[in-house]
C-alpha positions in Angstrom: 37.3 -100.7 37.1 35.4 -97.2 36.4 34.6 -98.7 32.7 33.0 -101.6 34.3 31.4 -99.2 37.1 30.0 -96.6 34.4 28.8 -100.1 31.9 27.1 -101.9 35.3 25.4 -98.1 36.0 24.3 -97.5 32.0 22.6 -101.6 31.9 20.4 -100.6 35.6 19.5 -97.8 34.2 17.9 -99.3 31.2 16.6 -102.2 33.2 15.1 -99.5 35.1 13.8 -97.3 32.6 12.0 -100.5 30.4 10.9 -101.9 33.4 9.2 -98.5 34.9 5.7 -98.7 33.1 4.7 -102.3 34.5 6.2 -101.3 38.2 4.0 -98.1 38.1 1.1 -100.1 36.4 1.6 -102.4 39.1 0.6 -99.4 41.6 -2.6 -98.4 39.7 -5.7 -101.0 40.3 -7.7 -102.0 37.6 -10.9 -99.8 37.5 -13.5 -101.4 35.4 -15.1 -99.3 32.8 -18.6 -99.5 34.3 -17.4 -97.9 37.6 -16.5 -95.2 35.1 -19.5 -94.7 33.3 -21.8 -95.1 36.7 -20.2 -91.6 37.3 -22.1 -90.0 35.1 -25.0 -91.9 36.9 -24.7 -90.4 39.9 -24.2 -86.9 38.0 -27.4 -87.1 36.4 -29.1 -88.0 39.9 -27.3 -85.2 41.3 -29.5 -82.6 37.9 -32.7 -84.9 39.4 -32.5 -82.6 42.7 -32.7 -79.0 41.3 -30.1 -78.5 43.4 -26.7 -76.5 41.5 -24.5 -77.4 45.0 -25.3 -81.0 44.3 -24.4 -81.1 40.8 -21.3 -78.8 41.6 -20.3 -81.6 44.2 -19.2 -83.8 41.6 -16.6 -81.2 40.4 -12.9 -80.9 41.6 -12.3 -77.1 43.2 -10.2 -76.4 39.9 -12.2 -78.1 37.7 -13.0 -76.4 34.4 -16.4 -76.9 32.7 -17.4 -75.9 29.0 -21.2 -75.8 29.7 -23.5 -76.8 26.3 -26.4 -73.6 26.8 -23.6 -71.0 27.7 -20.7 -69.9 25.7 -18.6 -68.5 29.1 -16.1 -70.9 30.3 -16.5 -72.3 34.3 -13.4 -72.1 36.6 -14.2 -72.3 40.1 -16.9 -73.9 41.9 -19.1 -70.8 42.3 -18.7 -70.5 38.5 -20.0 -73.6 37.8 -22.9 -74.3 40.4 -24.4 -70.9 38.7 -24.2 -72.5 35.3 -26.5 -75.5 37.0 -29.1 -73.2 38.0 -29.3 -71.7 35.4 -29.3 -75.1 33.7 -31.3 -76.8 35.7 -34.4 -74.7 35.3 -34.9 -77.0 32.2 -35.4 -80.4 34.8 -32.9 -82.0 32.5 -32.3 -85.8 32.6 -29.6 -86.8 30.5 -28.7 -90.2 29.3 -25.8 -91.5 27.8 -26.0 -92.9 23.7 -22.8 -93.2 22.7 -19.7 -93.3 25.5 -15.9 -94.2 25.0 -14.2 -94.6 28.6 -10.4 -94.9 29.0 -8.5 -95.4 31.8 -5.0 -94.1 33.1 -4.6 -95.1 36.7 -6.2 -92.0 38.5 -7.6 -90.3 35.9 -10.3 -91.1 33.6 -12.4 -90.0 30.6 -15.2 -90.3 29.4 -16.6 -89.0 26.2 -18.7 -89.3 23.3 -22.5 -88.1 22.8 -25.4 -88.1 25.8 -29.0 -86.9 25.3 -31.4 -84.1 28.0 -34.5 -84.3 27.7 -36.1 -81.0 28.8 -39.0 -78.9 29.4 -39.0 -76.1 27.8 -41.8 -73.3 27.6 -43.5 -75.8 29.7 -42.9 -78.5 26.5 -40.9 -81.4 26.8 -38.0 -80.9 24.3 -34.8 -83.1 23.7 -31.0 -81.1 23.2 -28.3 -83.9 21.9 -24.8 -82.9 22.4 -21.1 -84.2 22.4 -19.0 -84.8 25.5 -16.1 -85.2 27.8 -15.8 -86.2 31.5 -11.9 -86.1 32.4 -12.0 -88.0 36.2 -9.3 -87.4 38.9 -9.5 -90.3 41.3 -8.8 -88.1 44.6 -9.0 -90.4 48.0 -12.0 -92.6 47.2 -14.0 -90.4 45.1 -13.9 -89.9 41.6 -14.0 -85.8 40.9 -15.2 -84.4 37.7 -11.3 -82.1 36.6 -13.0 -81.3 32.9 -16.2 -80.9 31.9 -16.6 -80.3 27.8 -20.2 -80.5 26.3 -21.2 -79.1 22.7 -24.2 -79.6 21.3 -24.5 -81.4 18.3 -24.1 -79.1 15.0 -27.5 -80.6 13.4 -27.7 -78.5 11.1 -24.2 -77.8 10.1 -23.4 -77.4 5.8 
């Protein structure tokens, strides 16, 4: 009887186990990949004020951002709404040429390469970088948890 028990017990657990990722994919709705990449819609639009607690508002509390024009890695959200105006004092508007969006239940990403144009020395300039948005679906808003942003090694060997 306990070799039956145990053998009953082993087969439910394996039932279990192969059957886990379609139960828990079963709990995640489908998000289509253009809500995704509106997000970084509403980001730029947020650059469009010139206001660094707008932009910053997009950003979890513990997000972490790896600005393109500074080398100092952002922590907190103080950290990163003074990298924004800083930033901002270029206007930038950004626009996306090249974007690869995956999705895993509540957290997405976004990456690939996105354009700014802006002014500088009163000169309209354009800086073309590489990217990551790593999304954390928290309530009903989408919050930026990983900012990455390089730019683009144009003149590399």
């Amino acid at each position: 009887m306990t070799y039956l028990f145990f053998l009953f017990m082993l087969v439910i657990a394996v039932l279990w186990h192969s059957c886990y990722p379609a139960v828990a994919a079963e709990n995640c709705p489908v998000v289509p990949k253009a809500d995704i990449s509106a997000l970084f819609q509403q980001w730029n639009q947020s650059l469009q004020t010139g206001q660094p607690a707008e932009v910053a508002n997009h950003y979890a509390d513990d997000a972490i951002l790896l600005p393109t024009i500074s080398s100092g890695v952002r922590h907190n959200p103080g950290e990163i709404e003074d990298y924004f105006q800083k930033f901002l004092a270029f206007h930038p508007d950004g626009r996306i040429e090249e974007e690869n969006i995956q999705v895993y239940c509540d957290i997405a990403v976004n990456s690939g390469i996105y354009a700014f144009t802006l002014i500088k020395k009163g000169l309209p300039a354009e800086m073309r970088a590489r990217f990551t948005f790593v999304y954390h679906k928290v309530g009903d808003r989408w919050l930026i948890v990983d900012h990455h942003s390089s730019a683009m090694p144009e003149n590399s060997p």
